[in-house]
N, C-alpha and C positions, 0 to 999 in steps of 0.2 A: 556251403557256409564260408562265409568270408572272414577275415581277421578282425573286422570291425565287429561283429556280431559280439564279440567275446569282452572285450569291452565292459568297464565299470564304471557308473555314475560319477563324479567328477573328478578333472585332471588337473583340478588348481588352474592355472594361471596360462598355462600351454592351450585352456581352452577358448581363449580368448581369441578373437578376433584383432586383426593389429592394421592400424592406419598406414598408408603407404605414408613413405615421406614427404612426397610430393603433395598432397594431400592436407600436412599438418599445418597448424597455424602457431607462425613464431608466439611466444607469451609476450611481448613485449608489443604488440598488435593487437591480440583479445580484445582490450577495451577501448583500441580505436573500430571494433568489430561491433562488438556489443551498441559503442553509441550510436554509430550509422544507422543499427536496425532499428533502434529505439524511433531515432529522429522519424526512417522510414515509416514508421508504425503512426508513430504521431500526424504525418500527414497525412498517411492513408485517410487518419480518421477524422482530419477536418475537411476533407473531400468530399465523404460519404456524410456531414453532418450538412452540408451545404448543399449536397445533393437533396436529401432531405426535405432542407427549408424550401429548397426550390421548388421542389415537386408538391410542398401544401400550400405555398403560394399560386399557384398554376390550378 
């Protein structure tokens, strides 16, 4: 039997999982994050609408 066995359902906040630093994103950055994926998103999707048209013209 190990030390963990003994162990009780939650430990608050110690239970958490923590971002390396390296890792994090300054805030002042987020919403130059956010838009990029947006734009990215938005092209995918006139790609695959063009793809589309193409393939029921064909």
């Amino acid at each position: 039997m190990g030390k963990d066995e003994h162990k009780t359902g939650s430990r608050g906040s110690r239970g958490l999982s923590q971002t390396p630093k390296n890792l994090k994103i300054p805030a002042d950055t987020v919403n130059e994050e956010y838009a990029r994926e947006l734009a990215e998103l938005t092209s995918l999707r006139r790609k695959r609408l063009n793809q589309g048209e193409a393939s029921k013209k064909n």
